[in-house]
C-alpha positions as CSV (number, residue, x, y, z in Angstrom):
1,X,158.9,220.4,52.5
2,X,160.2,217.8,55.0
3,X,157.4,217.0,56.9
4,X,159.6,216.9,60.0
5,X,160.1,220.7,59.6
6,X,156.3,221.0,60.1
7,X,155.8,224.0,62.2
8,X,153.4,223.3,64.9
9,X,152.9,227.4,64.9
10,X,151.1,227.0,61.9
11,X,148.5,224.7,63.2
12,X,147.3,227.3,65.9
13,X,143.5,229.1,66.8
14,X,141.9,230.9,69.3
15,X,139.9,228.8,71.7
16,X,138.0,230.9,74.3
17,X,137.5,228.4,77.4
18,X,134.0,228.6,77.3
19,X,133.8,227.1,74.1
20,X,135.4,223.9,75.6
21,X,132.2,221.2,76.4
22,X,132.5,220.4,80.0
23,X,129.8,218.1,79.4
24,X,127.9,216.2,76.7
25,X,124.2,217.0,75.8
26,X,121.8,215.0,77.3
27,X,120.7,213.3,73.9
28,X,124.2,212.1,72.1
29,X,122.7,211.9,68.5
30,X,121.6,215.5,69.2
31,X,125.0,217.2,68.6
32,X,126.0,219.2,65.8
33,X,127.5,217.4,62.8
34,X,129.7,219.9,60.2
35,X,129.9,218.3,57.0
36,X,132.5,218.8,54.9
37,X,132.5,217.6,51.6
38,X,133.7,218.5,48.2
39,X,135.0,221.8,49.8
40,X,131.5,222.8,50.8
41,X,130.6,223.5,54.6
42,X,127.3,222.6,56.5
43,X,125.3,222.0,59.9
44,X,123.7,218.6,60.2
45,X,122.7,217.1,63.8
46,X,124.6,214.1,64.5
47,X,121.5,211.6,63.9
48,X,121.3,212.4,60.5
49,X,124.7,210.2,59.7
50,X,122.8,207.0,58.5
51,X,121.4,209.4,55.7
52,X,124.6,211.7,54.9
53,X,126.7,208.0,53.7
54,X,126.3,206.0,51.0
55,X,124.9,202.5,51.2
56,X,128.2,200.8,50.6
57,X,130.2,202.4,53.3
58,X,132.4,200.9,56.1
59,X,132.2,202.3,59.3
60,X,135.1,201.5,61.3
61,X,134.8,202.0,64.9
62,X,137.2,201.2,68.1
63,X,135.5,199.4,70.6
64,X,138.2,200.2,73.5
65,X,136.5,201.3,76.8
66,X,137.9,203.2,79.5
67,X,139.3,202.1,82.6
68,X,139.1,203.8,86.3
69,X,142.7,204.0,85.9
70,X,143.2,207.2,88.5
71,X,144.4,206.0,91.9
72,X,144.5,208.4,95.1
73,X,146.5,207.5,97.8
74,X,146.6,209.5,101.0
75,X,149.8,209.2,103.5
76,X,149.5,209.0,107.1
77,X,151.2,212.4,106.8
78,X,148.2,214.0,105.1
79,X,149.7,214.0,101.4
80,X,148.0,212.9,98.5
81,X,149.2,211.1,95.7
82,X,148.0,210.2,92.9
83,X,149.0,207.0,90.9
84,X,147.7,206.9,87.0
85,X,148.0,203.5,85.3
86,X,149.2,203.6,81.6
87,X,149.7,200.5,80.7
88,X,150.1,196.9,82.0
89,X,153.6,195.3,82.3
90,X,153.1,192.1,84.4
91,X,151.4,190.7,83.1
92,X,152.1,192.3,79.6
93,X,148.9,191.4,78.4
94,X,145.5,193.9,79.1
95,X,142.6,190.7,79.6
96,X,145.1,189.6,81.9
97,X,146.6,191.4,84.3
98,X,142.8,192.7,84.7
99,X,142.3,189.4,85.6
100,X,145.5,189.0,87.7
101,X,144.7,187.9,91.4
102,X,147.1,189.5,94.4
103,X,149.3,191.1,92.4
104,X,150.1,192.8,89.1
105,X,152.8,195.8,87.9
106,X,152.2,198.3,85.7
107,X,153.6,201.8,83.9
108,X,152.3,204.7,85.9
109,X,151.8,208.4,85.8
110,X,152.4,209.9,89.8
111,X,150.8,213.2,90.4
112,X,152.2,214.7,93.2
113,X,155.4,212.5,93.2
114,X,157.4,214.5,95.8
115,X,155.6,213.4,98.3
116,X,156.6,210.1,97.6
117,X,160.0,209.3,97.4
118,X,160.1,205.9,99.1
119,X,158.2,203.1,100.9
120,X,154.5,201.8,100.4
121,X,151.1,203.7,99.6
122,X,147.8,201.6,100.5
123,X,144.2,202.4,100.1
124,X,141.4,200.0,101.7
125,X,137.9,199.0,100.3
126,X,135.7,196.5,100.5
127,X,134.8,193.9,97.6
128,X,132.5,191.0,98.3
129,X,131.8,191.8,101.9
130,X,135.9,191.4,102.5
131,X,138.4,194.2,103.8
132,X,140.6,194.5,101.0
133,X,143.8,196.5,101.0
134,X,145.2,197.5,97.9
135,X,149.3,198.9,98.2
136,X,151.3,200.3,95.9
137,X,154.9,199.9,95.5
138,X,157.1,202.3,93.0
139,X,160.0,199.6,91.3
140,X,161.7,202.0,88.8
141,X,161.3,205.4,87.3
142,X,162.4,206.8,83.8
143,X,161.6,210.0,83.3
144,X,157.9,210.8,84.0
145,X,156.8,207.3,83.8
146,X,157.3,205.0,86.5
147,X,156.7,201.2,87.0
148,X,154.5,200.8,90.5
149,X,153.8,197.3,91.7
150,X,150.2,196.7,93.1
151,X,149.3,194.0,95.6
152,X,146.3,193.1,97.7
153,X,145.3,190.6,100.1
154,X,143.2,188.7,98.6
155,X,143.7,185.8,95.4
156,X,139.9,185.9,94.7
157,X,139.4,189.9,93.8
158,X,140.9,190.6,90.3
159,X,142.8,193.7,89.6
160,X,139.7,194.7,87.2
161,X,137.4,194.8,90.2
162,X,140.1,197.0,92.6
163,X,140.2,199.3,89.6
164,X,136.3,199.6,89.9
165,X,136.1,199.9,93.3
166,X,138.9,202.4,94.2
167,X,139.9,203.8,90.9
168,X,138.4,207.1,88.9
169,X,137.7,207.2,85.7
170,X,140.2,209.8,83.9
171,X,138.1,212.3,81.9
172,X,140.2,214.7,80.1
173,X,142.2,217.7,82.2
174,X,140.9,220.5,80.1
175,X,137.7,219.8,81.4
176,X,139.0,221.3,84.7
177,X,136.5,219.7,87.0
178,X,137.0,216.4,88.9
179,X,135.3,213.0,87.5
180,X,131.3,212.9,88.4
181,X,129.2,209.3,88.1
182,X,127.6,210.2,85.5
183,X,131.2,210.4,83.5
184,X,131.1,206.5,83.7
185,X,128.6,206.3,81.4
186,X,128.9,209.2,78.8
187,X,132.3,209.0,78.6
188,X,131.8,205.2,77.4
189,X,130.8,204.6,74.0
190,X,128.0,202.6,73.3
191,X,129.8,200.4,71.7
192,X,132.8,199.9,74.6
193,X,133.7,196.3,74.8
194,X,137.4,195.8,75.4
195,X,139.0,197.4,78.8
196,X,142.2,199.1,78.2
197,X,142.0,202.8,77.4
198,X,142.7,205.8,79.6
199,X,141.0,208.3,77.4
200,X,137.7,207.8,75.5
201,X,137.8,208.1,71.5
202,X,135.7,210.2,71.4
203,X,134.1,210.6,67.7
204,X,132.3,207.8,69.1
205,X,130.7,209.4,71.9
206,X,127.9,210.7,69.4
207,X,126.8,207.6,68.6
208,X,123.7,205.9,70.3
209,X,121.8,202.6,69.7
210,X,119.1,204.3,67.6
211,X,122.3,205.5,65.5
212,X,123.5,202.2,64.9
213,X,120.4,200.5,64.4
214,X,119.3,203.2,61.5
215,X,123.1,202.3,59.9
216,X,122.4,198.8,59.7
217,X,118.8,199.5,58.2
218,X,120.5,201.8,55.4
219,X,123.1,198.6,55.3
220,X,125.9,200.6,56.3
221,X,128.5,198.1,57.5
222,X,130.3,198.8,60.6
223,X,133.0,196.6,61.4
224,X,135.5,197.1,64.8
225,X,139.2,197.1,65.6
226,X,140.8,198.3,69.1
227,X,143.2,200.6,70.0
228,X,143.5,201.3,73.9
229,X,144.5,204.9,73.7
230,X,147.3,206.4,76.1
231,X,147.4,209.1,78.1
232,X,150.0,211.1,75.6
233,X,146.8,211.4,73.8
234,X,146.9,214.7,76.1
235,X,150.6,215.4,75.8
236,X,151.1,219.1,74.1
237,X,153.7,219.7,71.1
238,X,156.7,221.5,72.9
239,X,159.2,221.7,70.3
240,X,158.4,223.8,67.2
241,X,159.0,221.2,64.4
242,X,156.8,218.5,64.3
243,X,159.9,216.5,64.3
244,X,161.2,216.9,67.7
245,X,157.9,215.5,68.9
246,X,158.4,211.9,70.3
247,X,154.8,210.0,69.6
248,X,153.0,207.8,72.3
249,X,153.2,204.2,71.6
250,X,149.4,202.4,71.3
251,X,148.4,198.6,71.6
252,X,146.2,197.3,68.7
253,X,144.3,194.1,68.0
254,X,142.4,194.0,64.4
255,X,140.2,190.7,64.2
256,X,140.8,188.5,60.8
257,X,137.3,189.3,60.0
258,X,137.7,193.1,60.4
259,X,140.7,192.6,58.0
260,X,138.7,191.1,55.6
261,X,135.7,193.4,55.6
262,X,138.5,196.7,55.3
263,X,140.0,194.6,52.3
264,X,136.7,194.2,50.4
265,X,135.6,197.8,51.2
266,X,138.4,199.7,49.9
267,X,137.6,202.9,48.7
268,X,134.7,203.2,50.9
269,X,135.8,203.1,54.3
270,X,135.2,205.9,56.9
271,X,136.9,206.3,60.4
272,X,135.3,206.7,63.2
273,X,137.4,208.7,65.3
274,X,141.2,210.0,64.8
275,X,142.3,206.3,66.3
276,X,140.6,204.5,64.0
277,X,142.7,206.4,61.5
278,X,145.7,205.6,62.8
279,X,144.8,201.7,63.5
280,X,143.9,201.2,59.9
281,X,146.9,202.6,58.1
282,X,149.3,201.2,60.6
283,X,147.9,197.9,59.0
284,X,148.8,199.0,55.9
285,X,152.7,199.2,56.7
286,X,152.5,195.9,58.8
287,X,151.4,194.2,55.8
288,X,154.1,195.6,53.6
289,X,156.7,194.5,56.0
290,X,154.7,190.9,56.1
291,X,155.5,190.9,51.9
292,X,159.3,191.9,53.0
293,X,159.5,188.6,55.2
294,X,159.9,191.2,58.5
295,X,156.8,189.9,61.4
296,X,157.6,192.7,63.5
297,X,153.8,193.7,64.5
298,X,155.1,197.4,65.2
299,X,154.4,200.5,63.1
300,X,157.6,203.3,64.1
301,X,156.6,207.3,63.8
302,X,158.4,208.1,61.1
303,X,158.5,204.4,58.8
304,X,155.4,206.0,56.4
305,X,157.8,208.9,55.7
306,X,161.0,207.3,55.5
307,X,160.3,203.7,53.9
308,X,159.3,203.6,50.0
309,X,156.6,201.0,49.9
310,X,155.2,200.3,46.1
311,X,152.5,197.8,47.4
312,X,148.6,198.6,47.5
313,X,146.1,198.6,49.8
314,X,144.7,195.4,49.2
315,X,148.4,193.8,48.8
316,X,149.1,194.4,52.0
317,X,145.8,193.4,53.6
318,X,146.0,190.4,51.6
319,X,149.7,189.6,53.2
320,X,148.1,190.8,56.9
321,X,145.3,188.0,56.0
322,X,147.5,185.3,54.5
323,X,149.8,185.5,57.7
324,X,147.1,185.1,60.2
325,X,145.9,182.1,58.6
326,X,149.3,180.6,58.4
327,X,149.6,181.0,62.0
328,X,146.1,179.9,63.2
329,X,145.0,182.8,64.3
330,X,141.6,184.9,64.2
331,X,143.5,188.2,65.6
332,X,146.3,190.5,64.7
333,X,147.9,192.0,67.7
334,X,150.3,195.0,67.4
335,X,151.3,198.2,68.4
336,X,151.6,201.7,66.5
337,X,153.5,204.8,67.1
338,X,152.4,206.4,63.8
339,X,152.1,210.3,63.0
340,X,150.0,211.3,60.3
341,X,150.6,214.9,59.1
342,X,150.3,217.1,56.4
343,X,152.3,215.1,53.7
344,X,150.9,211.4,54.0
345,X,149.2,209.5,51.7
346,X,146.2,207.7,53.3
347,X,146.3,203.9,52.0
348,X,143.1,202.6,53.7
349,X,140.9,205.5,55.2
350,X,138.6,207.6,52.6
351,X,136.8,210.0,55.4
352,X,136.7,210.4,58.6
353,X,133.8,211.6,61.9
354,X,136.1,213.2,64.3
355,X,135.1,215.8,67.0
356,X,137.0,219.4,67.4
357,X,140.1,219.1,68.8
358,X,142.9,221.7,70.7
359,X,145.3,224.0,69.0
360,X,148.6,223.0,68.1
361,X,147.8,218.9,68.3
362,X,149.1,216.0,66.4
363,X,144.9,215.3,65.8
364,X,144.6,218.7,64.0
365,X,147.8,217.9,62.6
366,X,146.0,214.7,61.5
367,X,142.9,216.6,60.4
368,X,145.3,218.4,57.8
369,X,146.5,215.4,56.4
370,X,142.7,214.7,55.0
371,X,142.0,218.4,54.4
372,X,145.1,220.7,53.7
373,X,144.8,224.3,54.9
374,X,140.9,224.1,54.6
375,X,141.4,223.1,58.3
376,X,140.9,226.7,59.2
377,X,137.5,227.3,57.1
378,X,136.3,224.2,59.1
379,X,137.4,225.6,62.4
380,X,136.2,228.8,62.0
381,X,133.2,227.8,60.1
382,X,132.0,225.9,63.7
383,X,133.5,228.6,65.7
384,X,131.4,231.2,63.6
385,X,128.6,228.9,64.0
386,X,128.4,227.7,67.8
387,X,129.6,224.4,67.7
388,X,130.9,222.9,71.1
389,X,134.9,221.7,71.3
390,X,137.2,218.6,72.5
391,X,136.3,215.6,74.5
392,X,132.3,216.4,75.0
393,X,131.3,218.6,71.9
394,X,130.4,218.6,68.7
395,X,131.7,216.4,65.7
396,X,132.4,216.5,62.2
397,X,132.1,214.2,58.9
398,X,135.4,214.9,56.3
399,X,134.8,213.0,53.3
400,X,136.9,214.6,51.1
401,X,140.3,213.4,51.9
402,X,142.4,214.6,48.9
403,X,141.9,211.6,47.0
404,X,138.9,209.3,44.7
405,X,136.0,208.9,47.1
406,X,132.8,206.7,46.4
407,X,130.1,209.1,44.9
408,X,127.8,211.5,47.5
């Protein structure tokens, strides 16, 4: 079967609302943990990981952290708008058009976008005992995305610290309840270095210090890549074929020494998180473009089902390495608009720990690219068994992905 013909019917369960986490347990490491492994199904709590792997596992996490990237804007009029920033265009860079000073432009979501068909929105705070007044200027529009300029008087106060200041931190809609402070801290991971995302990925949200620290005493190696993950993380499947669905573009950046770690650890290496999947074998087609002579840092949706690659793992990681030391340079920086469905052959990634996620999704579709059809024992397995879905529940290990795995 085409994999484009997919239908997303197929991919459907019953989730009753209150089995949708609103919020995370107090203790992380206290959620559940479904193993599945070999076929076989069980309840672990979540700090048990360090004892469930195998000494001579990678972990590969993505350190991205979430930005208060929700603005509200309120007219003289009395309407409300609400500006959510995707991703940066002016600078194109993340670092710095956080650290831009009076002005930056960016891609934007607009909620409530009626109510603002022209002219200038501004909000005021005040940063560093100074007035500042942030405005907000809408350039261009192209389909539900628009590019909004921001400016603010004053070239001392970076955009990361208006973001701080007025923005909200986006926690998922299907939460239906509005951001609370305590958000800005469990929807973080632990681990959060590197500003950029607008959703938190959220396998790692589990983890905790006393986690990480029993990993490293197992000697567990963990290693870290980003991937600042878009809001079309949240976009539905409208059409019925997996093929009609149009893929969010994501930005990547993979250190040289990451690279190296994933090339010496192949066959052991588990994902933390669905992102982490898809950042690892988006490096596997970048490198087999690198062997063709083609430098384009850009993985397409459909290129790991249309293009006939004959090149392993460690071929290509070894033309990803090879390329960044011709150029001088300790980081690969990229971007990936890769599906994984039912039908791919993972390259780099042996198992996964991924949290529950919603019907009809391109991550359950992703989920059945490790497992097959024994998606649905899994789900109804935790259903059956009181486990807690999406953003702020429960999580799972898969370390049976179809093909040779390290020994359990």
């Amino acid at each position: 079967m085409e994999v484009q013909k997919i239908q997303i019917a197929n991919y459907d369960y019953d989730l009753p609302e209150e089995r949708i986490a609103r919020y995370p347990l107090e203790k992380r490491d206290e959620s559940k943990l479904l193993l599945y492994k070999g076929g076989d199904i069980s309840t672990k709590v979540f700090k048990e990981l360090p004892t469930l792997l195998p000494a001579d596992t990678l972990l590969v996490f993505n350190n991205t952290k979430v930005i208060q990237a929700r603005l509200r804007f309120e007219k003289q009029t009395g309407g409300k708008v609400e500006v959510f920033c995707l991703d940066p265009i002016e600078p194109s860079d993340y670092q710095l058009s956080f650290s831009a000073t009076g002005r930056c432009v960016w891609r934007c979501m607009v909620g409530h976008l009626k109510l603002w068909k022209s002219g200038t929105l501004t909000k005021n705070c005040v940063i560093n005992g100074k007035l500042i007044t942030l405005s907000a200027v809408k350039l261009s529009s192209a389909g539900l995305v628009h590019t909004i300029e921001f400016s603010w008087n004053d070239d001392k106060v970076s955009f990361a610290e208006i973001l701080d200041s007025l923005g909200e931190l986006p926690i998922p809609p299907y939460l239906n309840r509005n951001t609370e402070e305590r958000d800005k801290v469990t929807y973080q991971t632990v681990y959060s270095k590197i500003k950029g995302s607008v959703a938190a990925p959220t396998a790692g949200l589990h983890f905790t210090q006393q986690v990480l620290k029993d990993l490293d005493a197992k000697g567990i190696g963990r290693a870290e890549l980003t991937l600042h993950v878009g809001a079309g993380t949240f976009y539905p499947v409208k059409t019925d074929e997996i093929g009609g669905h149009s893929m969010h573009t994501e930005v990547i950046a993979v250190p040289l020494d990451t690279i190296k770690r994933i090339r010496e650890s192949i066959g052991h290496i588990i994902a933390v998180g669905t992102t982490s999947v898809r950042t690892l074998e988006s490096l596997y087609f970048m490198g087999c473009r690198l062997l063709k002579g083609n430098e384009d840092m850009f993985v397409s949706q459909w290129e790991p089902y249309s293009e006939e690659y004959n090149v392993s793992a460690e071929d290509a990681l070894d033309a990803i390495i090879a390329y960044l030391r011709k150029n001088n340079m300790d980081m690969l920086h990229g971007s990936t608009q890769i599906i994984i469905v039912p039908g791919y052959k993972l390259h780099i990634v042996k198992g996964l720990v991924t949290n529950f996620h919603q019907p009809k999704s391109t991550l359950l579709l992703l989920i059945s690219a490790f497992v097959g059809d024994k998606w649905r024992a899994i789900y109804k397995f935790a259903m059956d068994n009181g486990y807690r879905f999406l953003s702020y529940g429960d999580s799972s290990l898969i370390v049976d992905s179809g093909q040779p795995l390290p020994s359990f």
